[in-house]
mmCIF file as Biopython writes it, N, C-alpha, C and O atoms, coordinates in Angstrom:
data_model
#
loop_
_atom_site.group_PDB
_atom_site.id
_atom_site.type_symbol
_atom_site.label_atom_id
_atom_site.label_alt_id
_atom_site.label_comp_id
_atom_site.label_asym_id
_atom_site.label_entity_id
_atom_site.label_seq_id
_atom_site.pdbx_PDB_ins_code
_atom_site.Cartn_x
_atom_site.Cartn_y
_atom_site.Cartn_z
_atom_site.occupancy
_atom_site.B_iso_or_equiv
_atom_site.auth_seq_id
_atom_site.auth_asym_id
_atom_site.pdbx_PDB_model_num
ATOM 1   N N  . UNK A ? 1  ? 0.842  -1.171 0.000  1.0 0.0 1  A 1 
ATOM 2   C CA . UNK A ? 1  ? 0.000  0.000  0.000  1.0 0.0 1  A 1 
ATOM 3   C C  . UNK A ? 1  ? 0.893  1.241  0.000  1.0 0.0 1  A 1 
ATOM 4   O O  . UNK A ? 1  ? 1.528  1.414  1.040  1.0 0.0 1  A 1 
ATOM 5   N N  . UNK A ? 2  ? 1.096  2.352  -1.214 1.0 0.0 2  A 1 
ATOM 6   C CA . UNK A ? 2  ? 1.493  3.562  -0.616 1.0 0.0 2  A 1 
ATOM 7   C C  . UNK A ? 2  ? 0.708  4.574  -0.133 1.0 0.0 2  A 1 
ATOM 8   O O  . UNK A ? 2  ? -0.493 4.776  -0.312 1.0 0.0 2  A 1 
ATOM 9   N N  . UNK A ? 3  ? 1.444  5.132  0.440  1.0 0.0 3  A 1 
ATOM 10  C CA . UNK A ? 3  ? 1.603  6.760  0.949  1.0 0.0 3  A 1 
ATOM 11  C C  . UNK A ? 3  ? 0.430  7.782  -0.174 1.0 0.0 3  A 1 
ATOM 12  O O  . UNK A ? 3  ? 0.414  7.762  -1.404 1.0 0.0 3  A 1 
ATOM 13  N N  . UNK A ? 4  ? -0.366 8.520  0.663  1.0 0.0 4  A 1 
ATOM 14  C CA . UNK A ? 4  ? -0.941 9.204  -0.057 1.0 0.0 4  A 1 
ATOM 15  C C  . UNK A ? 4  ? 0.373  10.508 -0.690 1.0 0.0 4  A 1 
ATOM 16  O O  . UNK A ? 4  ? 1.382  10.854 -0.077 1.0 0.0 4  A 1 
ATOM 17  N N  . UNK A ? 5  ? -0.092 11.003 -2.068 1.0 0.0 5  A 1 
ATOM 18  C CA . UNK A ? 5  ? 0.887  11.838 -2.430 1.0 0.0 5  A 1 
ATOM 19  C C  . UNK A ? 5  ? 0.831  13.170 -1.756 1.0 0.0 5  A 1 
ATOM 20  O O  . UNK A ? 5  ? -0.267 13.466 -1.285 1.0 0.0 5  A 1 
ATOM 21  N N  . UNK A ? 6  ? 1.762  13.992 -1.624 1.0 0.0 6  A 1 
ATOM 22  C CA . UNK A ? 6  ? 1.509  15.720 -0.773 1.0 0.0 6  A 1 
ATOM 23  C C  . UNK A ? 6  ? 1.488  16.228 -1.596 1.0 0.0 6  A 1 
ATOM 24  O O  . UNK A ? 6  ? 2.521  16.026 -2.233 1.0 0.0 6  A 1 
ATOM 25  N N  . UNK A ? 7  ? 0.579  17.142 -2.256 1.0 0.0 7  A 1 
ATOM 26  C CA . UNK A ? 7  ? 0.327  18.322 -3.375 1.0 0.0 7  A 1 
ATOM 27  C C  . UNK A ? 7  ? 0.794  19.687 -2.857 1.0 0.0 7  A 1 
ATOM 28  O O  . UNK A ? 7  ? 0.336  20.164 -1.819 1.0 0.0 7  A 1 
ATOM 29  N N  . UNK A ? 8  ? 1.875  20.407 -3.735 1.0 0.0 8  A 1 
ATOM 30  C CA . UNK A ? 8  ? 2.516  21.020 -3.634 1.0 0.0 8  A 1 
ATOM 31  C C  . UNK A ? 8  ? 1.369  22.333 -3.711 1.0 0.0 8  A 1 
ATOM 32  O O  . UNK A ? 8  ? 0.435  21.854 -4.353 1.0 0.0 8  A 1 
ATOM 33  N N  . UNK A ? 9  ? 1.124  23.333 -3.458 1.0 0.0 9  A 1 
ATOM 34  C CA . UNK A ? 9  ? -0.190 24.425 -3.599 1.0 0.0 9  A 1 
ATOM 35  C C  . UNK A ? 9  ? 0.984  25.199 -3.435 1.0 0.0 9  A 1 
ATOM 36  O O  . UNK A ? 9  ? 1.862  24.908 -2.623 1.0 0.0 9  A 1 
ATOM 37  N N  . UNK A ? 10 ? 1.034  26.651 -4.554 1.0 0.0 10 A 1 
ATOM 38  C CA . UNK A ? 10 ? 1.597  27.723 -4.681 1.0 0.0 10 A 1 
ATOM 39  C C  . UNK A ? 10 ? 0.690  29.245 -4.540 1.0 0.0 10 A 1 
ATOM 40  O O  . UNK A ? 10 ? 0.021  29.726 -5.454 1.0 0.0 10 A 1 
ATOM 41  N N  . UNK A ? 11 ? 0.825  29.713 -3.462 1.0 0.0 11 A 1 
ATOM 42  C CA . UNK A ? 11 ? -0.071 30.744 -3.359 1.0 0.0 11 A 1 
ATOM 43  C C  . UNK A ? 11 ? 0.447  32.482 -3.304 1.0 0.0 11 A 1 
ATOM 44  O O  . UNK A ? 11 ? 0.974  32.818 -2.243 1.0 0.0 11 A 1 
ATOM 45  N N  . UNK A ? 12 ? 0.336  33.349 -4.182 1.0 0.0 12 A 1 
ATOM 46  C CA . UNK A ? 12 ? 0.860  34.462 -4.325 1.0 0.0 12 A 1 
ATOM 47  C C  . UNK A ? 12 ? -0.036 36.033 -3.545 1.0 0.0 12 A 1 
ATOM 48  O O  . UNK A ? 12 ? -1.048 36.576 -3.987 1.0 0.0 12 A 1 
ATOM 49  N N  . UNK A ? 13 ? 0.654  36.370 -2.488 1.0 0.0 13 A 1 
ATOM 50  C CA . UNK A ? 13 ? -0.098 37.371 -1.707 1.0 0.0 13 A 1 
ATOM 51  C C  . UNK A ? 13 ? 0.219  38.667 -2.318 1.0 0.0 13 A 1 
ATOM 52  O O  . UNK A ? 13 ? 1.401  38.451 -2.587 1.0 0.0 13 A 1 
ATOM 53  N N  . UNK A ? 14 ? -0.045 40.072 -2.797 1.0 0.0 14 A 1 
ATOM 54  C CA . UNK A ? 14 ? 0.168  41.156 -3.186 1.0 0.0 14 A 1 
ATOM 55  C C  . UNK A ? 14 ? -0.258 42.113 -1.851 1.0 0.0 14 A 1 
ATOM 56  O O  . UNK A ? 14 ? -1.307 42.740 -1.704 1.0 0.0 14 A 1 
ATOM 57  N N  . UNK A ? 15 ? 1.153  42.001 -0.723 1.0 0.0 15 A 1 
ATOM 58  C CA . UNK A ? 15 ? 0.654  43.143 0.155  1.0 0.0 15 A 1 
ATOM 59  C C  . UNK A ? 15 ? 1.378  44.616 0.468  1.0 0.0 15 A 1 
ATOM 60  O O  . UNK A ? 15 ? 2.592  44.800 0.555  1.0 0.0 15 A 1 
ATOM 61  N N  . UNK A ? 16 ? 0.449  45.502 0.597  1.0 0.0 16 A 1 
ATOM 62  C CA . UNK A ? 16 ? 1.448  46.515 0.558  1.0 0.0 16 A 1 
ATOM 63  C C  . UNK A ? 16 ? 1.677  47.009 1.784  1.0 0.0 16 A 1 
ATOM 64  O O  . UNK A ? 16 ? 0.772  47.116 2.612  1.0 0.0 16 A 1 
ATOM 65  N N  . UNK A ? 17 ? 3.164  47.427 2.061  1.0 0.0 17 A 1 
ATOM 66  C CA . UNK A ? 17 ? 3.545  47.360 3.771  1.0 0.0 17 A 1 
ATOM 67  C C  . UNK A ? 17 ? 3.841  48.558 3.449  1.0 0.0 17 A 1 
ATOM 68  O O  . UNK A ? 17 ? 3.752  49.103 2.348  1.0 0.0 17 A 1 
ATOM 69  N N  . UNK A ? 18 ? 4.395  49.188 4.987  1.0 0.0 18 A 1 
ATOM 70  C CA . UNK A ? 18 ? 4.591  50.483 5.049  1.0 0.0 18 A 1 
ATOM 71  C C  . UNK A ? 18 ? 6.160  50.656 5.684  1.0 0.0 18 A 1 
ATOM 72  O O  . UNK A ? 18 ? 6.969  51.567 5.511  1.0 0.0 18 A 1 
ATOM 73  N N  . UNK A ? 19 ? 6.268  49.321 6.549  1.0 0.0 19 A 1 
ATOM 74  C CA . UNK A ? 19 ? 7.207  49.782 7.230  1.0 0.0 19 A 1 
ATOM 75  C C  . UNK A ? 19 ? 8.107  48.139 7.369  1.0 0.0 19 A 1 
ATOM 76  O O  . UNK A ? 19 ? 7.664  47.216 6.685  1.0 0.0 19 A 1 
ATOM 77  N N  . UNK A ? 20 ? 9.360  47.878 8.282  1.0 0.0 20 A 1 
ATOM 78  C CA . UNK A ? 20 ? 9.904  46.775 8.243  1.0 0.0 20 A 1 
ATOM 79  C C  . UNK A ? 20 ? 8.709  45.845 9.290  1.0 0.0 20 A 1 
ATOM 80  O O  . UNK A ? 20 ? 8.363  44.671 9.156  1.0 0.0 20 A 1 
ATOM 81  N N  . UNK A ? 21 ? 8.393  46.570 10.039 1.0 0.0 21 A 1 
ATOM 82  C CA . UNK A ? 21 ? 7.319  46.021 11.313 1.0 0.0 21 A 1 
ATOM 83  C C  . UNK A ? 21 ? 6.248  45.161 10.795 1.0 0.0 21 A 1 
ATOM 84  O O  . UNK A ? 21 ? 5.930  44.034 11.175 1.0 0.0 21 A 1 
ATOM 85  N N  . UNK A ? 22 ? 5.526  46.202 9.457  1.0 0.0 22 A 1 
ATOM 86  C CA . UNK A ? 22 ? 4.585  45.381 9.187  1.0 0.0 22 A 1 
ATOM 87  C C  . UNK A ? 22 ? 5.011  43.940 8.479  1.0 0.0 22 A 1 
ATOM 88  O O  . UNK A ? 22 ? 4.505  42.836 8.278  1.0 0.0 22 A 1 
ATOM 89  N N  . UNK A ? 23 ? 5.799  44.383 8.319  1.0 0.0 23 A 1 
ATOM 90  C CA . UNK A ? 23 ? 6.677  43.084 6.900  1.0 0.0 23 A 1 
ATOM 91  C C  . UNK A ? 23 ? 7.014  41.510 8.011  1.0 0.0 23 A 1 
ATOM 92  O O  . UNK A ? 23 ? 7.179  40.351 7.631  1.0 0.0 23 A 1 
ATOM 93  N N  . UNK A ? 24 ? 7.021  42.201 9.768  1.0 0.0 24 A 1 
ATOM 94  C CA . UNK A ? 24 ? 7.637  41.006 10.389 1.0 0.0 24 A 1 
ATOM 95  C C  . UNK A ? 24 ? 6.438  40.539 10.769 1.0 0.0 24 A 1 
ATOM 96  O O  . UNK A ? 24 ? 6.405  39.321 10.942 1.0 0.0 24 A 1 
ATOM 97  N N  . UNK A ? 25 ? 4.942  41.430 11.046 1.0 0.0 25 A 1 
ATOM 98  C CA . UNK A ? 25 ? 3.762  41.163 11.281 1.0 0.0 25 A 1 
ATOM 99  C C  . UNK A ? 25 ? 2.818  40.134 10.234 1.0 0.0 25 A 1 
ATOM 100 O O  . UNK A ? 25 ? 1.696  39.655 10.397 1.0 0.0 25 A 1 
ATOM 101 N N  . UNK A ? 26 ? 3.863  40.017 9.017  1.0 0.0 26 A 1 
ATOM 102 C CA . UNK A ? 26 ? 2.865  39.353 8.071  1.0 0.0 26 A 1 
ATOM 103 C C  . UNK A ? 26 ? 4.012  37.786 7.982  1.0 0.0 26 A 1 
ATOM 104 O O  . UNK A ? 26 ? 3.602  36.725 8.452  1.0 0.0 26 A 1 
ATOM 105 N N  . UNK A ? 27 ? 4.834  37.845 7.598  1.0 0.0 27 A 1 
ATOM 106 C CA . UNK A ? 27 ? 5.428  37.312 8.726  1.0 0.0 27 A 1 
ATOM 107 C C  . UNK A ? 27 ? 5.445  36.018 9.427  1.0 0.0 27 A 1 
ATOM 108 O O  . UNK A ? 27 ? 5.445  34.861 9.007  1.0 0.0 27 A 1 
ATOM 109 N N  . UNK A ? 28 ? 5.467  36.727 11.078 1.0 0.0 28 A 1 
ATOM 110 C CA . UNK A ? 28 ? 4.562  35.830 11.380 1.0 0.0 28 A 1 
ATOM 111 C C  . UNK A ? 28 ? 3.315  34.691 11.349 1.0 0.0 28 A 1 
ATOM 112 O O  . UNK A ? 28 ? 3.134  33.494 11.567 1.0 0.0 28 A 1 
ATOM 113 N N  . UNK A ? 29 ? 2.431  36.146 10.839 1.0 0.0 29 A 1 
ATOM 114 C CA . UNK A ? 29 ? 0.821  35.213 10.508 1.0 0.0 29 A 1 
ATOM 115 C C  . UNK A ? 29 ? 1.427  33.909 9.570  1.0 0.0 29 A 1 
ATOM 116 O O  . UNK A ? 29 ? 0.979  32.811 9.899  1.0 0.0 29 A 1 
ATOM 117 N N  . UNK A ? 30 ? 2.158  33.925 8.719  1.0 0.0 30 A 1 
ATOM 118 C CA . UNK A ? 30 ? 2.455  33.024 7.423  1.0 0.0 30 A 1 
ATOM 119 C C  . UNK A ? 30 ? 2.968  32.134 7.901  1.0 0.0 30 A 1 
ATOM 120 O O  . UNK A ? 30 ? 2.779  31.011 7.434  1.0 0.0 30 A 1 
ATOM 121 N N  . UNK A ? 31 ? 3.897  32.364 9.138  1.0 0.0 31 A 1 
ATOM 122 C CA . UNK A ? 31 ? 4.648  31.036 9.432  1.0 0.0 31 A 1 
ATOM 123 C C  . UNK A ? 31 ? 3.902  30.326 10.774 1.0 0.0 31 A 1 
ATOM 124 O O  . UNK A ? 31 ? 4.516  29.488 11.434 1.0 0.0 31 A 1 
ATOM 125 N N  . UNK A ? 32 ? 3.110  30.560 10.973 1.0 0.0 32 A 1 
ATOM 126 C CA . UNK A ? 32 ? 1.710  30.160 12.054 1.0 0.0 32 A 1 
ATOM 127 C C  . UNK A ? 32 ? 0.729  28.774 11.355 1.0 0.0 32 A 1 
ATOM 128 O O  . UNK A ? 32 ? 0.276  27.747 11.860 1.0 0.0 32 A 1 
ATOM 129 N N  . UNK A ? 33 ? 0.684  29.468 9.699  1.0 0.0 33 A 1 
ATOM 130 C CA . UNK A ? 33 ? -0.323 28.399 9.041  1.0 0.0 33 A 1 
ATOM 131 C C  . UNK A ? 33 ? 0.648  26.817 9.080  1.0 0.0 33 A 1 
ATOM 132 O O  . UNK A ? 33 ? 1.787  26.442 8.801  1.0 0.0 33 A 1 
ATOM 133 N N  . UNK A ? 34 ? -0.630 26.246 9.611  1.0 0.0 34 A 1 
ATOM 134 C CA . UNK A ? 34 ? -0.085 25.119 9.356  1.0 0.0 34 A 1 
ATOM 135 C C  . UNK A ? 34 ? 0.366  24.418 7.916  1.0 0.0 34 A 1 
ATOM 136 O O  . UNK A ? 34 ? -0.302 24.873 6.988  1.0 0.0 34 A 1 
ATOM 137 N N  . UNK A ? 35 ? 1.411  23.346 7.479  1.0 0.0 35 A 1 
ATOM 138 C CA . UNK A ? 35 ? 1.583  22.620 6.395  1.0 0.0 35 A 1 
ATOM 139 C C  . UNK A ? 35 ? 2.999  24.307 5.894  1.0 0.0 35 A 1 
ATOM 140 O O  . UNK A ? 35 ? 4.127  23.924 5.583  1.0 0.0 35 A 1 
ATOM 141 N N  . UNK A ? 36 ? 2.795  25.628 5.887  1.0 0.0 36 A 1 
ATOM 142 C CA . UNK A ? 36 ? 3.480  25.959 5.341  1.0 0.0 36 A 1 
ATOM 143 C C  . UNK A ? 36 ? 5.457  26.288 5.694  1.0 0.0 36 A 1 
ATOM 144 O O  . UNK A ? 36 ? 5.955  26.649 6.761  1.0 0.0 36 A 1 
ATOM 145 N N  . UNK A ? 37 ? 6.036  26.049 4.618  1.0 0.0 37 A 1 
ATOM 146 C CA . UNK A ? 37 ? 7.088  25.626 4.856  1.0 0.0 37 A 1 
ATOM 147 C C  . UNK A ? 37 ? 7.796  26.627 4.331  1.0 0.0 37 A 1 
ATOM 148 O O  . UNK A ? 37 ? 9.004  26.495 4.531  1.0 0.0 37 A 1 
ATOM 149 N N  . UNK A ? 38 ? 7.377  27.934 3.510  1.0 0.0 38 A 1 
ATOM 150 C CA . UNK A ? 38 ? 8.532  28.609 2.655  1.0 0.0 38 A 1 
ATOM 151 C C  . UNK A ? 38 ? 8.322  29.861 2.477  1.0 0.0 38 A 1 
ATOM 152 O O  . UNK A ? 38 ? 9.003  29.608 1.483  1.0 0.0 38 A 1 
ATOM 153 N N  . UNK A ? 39 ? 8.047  31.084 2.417  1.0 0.0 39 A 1 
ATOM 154 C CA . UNK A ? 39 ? 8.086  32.387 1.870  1.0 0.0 39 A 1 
ATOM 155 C C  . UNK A ? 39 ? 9.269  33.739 1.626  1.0 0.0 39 A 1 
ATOM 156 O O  . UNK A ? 39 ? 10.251 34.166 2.234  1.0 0.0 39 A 1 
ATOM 157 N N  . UNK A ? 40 ? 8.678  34.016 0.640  1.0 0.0 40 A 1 
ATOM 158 C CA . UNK A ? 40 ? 9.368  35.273 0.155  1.0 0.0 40 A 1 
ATOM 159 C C  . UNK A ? 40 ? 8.941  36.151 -0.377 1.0 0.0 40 A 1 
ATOM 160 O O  . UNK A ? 40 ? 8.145  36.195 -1.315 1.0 0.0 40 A 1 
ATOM 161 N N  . UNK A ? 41 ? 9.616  37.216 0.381  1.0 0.0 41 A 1 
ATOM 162 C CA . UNK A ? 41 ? 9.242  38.695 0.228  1.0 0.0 41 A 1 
ATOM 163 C C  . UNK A ? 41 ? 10.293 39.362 -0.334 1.0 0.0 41 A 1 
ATOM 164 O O  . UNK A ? 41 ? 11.492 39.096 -0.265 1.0 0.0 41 A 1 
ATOM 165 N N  . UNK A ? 42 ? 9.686  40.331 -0.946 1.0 0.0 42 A 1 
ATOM 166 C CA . UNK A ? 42 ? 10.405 41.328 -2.505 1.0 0.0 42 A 1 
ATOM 167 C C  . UNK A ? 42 ? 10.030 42.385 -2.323 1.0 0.0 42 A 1 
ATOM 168 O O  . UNK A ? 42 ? 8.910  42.713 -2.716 1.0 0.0 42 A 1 
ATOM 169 N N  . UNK A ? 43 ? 10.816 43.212 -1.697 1.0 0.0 43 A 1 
ATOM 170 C CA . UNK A ? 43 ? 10.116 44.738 -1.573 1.0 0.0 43 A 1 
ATOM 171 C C  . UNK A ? 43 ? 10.297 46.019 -2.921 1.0 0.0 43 A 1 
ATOM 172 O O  . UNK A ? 43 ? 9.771  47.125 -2.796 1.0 0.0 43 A 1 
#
């Protein structure tokens, strides 16, 4: 019997920050969700 497969889901956020604070505030929230493993930010 295998392993169910893990589906990779790519999701693209467009947020606009103001400051470095908010950038650590979003951040956070992202690395809270469960399953997620990766982000990057491009100012």
């Amino acid at each position: 019997m295998s392993s169910p497969k893990r589906v990779v889901q790519t999701c693209v956020l467009k947020v606009h920050t103001c400051c470095v604070g908010c950038q650590k505030k979003i951040r956070k929230v992202l690395l809270k969700i469960d399953g997620m493993s990766f982000y990057l930010c491009i100012v």
